[in-house]
N, C-alpha and C positions, 0 to 999 in steps of 0.2 A: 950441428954437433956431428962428430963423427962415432960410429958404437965402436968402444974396443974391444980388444981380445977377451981381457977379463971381465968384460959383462955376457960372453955367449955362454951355454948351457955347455950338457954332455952332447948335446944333440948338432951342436954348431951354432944354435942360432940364439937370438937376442933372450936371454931369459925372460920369465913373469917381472923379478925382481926390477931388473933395469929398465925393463917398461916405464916401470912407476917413478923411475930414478930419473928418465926424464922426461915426462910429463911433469913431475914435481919440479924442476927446473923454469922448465915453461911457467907456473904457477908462481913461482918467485918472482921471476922478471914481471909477471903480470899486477904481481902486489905490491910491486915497486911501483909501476907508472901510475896506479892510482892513489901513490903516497903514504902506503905501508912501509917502505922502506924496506923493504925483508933481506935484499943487495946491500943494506948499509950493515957496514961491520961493529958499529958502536951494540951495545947492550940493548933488547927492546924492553920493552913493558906489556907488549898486545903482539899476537902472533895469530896464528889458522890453525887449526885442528880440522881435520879431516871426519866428517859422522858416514859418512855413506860413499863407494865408490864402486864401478859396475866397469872392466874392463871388458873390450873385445880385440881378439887375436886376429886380422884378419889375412896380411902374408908375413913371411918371414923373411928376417933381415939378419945380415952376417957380419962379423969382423970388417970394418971398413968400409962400411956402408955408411953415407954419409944421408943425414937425416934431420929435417924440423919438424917443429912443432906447432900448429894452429892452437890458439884456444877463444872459448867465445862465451861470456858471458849471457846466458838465458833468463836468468829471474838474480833476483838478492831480494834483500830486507833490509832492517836495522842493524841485524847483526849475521846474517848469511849471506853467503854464496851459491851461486848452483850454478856449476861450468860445465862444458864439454869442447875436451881437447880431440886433436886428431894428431897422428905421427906419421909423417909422411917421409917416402926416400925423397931424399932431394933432390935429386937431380933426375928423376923417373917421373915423378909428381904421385903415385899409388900410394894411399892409404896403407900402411899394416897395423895399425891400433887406434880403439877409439878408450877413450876413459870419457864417465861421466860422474860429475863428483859433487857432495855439497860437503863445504866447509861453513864454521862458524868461526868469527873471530872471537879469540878468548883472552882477559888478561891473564898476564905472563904466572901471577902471583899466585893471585887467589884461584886460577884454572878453572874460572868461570865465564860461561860468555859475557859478549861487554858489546855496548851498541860502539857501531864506527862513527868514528867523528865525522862533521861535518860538511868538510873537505872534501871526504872519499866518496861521502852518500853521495855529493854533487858528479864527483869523476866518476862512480859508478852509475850515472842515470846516464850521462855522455854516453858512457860504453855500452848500457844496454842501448839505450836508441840507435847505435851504431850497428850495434849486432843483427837487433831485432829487425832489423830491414833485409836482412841476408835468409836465403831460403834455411828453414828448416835442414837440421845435419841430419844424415840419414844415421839412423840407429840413436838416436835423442829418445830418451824413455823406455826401450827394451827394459822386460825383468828377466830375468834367468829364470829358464824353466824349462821344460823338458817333458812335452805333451805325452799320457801313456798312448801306445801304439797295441791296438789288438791284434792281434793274427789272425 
C-alpha cells in the first residue's frame, strides 16, 4: 500500500488514525484466507470485533511512502484471536508500528460472540503452527506504563 496525502497529520506524517486503517486492512485479507471471507462483498452473519489493542509508534512515514504489512497469529481459541502485526516501509524493510490486538468473532445479529466454525479452527491451527515456529516479535506483550522516576 501506498500512505496518501489525506491520511498524514498536521505534523506531516502518517496519523494514529491510519495506522489502524491499515493494519485493519492487513486483518481483512487475514480473515479472508482463513475463510471469513471479510473481502467478500455479499452480506455476513459473523464478523471480528476488536476487545483489546496496544499500538507502538516507532519511525515516521510520509505521503508516498510505500509500505506493508506483516501480521502473525500468536494464540486463538473457539472464538478468539490474538495477533500481532508489524508496518513496515517497503522498500527500506524498518519497522515504523507494531499493533498487538485480540479480537473475538461475533455474530452479526445478536452482537454476541459465536465459536468459529470448523473450517477456520483447522486453518487457524495451520497458521498458528506456522507462525509459532518464527522467533518471538519484538514488543509482543508490552503494557503501557510509565515507570515513576525519582529525582
Amino acid at each position: 500500500m501506498t500512505v496518501e496525502a489525506s491520511w498524514v497529520d498536521y505534523n506531516g506524517f502518517l496519523s494514529a488514525a491510519s495506522h489502524g486503517l491499515l493494519f485493519d486492512r492487513a486483518v481483512d485479507e487475514a480473515v479472508f484466507l482463513v475463510g471469513l471471507a471479510a473481502l467478500d462483498p455479499r452480506p455476513r452473519t459473523t464478523g471480528f470485533q476488536t476487545t483489546e489493542s496496544h499500538q507502538r509508534f516507532l519511525r515516521e512515514l510520509r505521503a508516498g511512502h510505500e509500505v506493508r504489512v506483516t501480521l502473525r497469529l500468536i494464540n486463538y481459541d473457539e472464538r478468539r484471536v490474538h495477533l500481532f502485526q508489524e508496518l513496515h516501509h517497503a522498500r527500506e524493510g524498518w519497522t515504523a508500528a507494531t499493533r498487538e490486538q485480540m479480537a473475538t468473532h461475533v455474530d452479526a445479529v445478536s452482537r454476541r460472540s459465536t465459536p468459529f466454525p470448523d473450517e477456520v479452527l483447522e486453518r487457524l491451527a495451520l497458521m498458528r503452527a506456522a507462525h509459532g515456529a518464527l522467533p518471538e516479535p519484538d514488543g509482543l506483550g508490552r503494557r503501557v506504563d510509565m515507570p515513576v522516576r525519582l529525582s
